[in-house]
Structure formats: C-alpha cells, structure tokens
C-alpha positions in Angstrom: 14.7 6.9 19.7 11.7 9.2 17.8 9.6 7.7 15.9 11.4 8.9 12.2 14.9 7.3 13.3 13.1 3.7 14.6 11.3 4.0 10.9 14.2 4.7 9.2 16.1 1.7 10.8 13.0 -0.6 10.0 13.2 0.6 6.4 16.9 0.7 6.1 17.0 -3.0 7.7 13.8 -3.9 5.4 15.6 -2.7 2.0 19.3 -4.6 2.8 17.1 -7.9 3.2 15.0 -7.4 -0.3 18.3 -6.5 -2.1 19.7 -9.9 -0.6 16.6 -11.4 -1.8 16.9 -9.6 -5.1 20.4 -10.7 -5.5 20.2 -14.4 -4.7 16.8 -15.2 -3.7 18.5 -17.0 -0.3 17.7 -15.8 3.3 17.1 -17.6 6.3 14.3 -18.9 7.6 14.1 -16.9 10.7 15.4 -13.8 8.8 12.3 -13.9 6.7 10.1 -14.6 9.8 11.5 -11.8 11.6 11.2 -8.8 8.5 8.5 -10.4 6.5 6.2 -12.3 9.1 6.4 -9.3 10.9 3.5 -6.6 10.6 4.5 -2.6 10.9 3.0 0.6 12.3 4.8 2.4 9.3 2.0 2.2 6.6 4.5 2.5 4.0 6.7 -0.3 5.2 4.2 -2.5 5.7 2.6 -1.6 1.9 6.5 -2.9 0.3 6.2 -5.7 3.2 2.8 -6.9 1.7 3.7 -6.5 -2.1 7.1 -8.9 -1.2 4.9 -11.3 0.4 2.8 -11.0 -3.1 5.5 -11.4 -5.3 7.2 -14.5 -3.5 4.0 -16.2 -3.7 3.4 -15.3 -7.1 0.3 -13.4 -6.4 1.8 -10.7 -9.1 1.7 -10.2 -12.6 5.5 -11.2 -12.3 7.1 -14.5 -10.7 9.2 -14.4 -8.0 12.2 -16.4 -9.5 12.6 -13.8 -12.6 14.4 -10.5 -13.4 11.4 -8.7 -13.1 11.0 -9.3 -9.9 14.3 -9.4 -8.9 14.4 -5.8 -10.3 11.1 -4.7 -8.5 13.0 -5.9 -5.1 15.3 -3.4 -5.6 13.4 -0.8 -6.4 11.3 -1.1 -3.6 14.6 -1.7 -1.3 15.7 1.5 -2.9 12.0 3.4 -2.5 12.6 2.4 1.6 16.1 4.0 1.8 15.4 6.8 -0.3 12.1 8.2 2.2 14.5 7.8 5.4 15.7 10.9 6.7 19.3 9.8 7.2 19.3 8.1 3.9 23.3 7.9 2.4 24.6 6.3 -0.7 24.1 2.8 -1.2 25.8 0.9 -4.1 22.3 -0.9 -5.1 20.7 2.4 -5.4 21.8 3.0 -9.3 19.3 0.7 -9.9 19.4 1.2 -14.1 15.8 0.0 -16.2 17.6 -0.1 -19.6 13.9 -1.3 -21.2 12.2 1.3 -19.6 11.3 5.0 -21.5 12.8 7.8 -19.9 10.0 10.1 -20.4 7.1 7.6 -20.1 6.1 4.0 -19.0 4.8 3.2 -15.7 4.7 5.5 -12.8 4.6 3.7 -9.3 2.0 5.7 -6.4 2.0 4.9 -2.7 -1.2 7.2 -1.5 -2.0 7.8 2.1 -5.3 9.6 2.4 -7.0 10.0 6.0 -10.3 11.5 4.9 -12.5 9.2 3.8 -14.5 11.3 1.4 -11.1 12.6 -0.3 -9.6 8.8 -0.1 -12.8 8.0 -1.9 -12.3 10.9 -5.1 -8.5 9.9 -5.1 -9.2 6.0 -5.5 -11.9 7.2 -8.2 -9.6 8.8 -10.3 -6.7 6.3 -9.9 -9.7 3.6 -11.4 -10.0 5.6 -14.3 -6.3 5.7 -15.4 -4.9 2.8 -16.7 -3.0 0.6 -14.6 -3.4 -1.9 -11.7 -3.9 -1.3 -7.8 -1.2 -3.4 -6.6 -2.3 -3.4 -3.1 -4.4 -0.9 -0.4 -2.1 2.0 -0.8 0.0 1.4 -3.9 -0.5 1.6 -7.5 1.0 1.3 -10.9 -0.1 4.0 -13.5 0.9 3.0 -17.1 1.3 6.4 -18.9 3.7 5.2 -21.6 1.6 6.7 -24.5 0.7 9.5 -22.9 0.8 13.1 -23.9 3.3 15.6 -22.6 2.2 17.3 -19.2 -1.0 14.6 -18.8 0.7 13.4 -15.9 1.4 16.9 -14.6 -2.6 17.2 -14.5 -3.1 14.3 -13.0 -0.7 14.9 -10.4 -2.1 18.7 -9.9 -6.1 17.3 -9.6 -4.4 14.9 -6.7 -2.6 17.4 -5.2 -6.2 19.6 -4.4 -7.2 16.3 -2.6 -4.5 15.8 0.1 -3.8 17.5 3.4 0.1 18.0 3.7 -0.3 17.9 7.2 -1.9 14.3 7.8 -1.4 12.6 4.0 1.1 11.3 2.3 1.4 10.9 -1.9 5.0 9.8 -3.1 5.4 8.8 -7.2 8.4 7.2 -8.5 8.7 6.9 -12.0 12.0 6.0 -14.5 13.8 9.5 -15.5 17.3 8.5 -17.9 17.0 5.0 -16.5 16.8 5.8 -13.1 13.9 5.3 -10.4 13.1 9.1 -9.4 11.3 9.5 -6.3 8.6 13.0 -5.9 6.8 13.2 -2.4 3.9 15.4 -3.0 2.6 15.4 0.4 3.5 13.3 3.7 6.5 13.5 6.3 9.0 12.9 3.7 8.5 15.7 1.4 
C-alpha cells in the first residue's frame, strides 16, 4: 500500500469516528485511544487530530457538548474525506451552515510551508488578517465584511509564497451553505 492510499484510509477511518462523535458524542474508550491518542505522519491528519483533542477539552472558542462543535466535527470529518484520492459520496458530506453567508464569513486555512523564510512571510500576513490561528498549521480568517475580490488578493499574495512541489495551502470556505474546499498547492490539488 503507497503512501496516498494508507493516508486516505487513515483519513477516511479519522472522519467516520468524528461524525460518530459529532452525532452522539459516544465512542469507546479504546476507539478514542486508538484514532485520537494516536500521533500521524500525515501533517494534515494530525492538524484535525490536534484541533479534536482541542475542542473535547474545551481548549476552543466553542464547547465540545454544543452544535457548534458538533458542526465543526463534521466539517473537519468531511475536509478528511474530501482531500483523499478515492474520496466517494458520503451522506454526512451535505453538511448545510444555514447561519452562515454564502459569499462571506469565515474562511478556514490549513498551510504547509517547508521554507522557513516563506513560512515566516506567510504566518506574517495571516497575523495581520483578522481571525485566530487555531493551531500550527490551521487557521480561521473572518472576512465576513469584506470587499468583493479582497480575498482573491490575499489568496494571489500567498500563492507567490508556496512551492507546488513541496507545500501544501487548502481553503475551505461556505459557498450556498456548503463547505467548498480549493487546494492551492500540495498533493491534493
């Protein structure tokens, strides 16, 4: 098995467990010790890994027994399916944000950047937008009042600071009430 297709597994077994926590807050003991307890060569994997750790302990600006978070599970068990290469259909995938603004609000970033200096310039710019860093490699960009094609800049200033061959930049943002993914740069583009 390559490495893509034992990631994929990982991530597809990763987002049935946080919709099964989403959904009822009840897994196993040694479920939870064997996904969560657990640390992962995929960097992205283990990012959603540490941000579930986060949100069970309350560590977020959202508490783990609420809608919120059961609807950031989701989305994150839906993020992990939707970057595997043999990705199909799953029924928790429609996730729908019915609060959310379809052309604005917050804009989720997982950023990957192996040169220091570049990493550096990227985390720089990312300080001066408003929003949080959630953890090492995601954040949360608030753009709700922003103007038309803002984003579109940021994104193009970010895109002069990757390599496509050894970085990775993936967005996800609400489009009609749906979580959209964009991969800029990275294996999964």
């Amino acid at each position: 098995m390559d490495a893509d297709d034992q990631f994929g597994t990982l991530r597809l077994k990763f987002a049935d467990f946080l919709d099964r926590l989403a959904n009822d807050n009840r897994v196993s003991t040694i479920e939870w010790q064997r996904l969560v307890v657990a640390h992962y060569p995929d960097e992205f994997l283990e990012e959603i890994r540490r941000c579930t750790v986060r949100l069970m302990q309350d560590r977020l600006p959202y508490h783990s027994n609420t809608e919120p978070a059961r609807e950031a599970l989701r989305c994150w068990a839906m993020a992990l399916r939707s970057s595997c290469s043999n990705h199909v259909e799953h029924p928790n995938d429609d996730v729908r944000l019915p609060d959310a603004d379809p052309t604005g609000g917050n804009i989720l970033v997982y950023a990957k950047i192996r040169d220091p200096e570049r990493r550096d310039v990227l985390l720089h710019q990312f300080a001066n937008l408003p929003g949080e860093r959630v953890c090492a490699n995601i954040f949360e960009i608030f753009t709700e009042d922003w103007d038309d094609g803002l984003w579109g800049e940021e994104v193009e200033e970010m895109q002069d600071l990757v390599d496509p061959a050894t970085d990775t930049l993936i967005f996800w943002q609400v489009v009609d009430g749906q979580l959209q993914r964009t991969c800029i740069a990275g294996r999964y583009v």
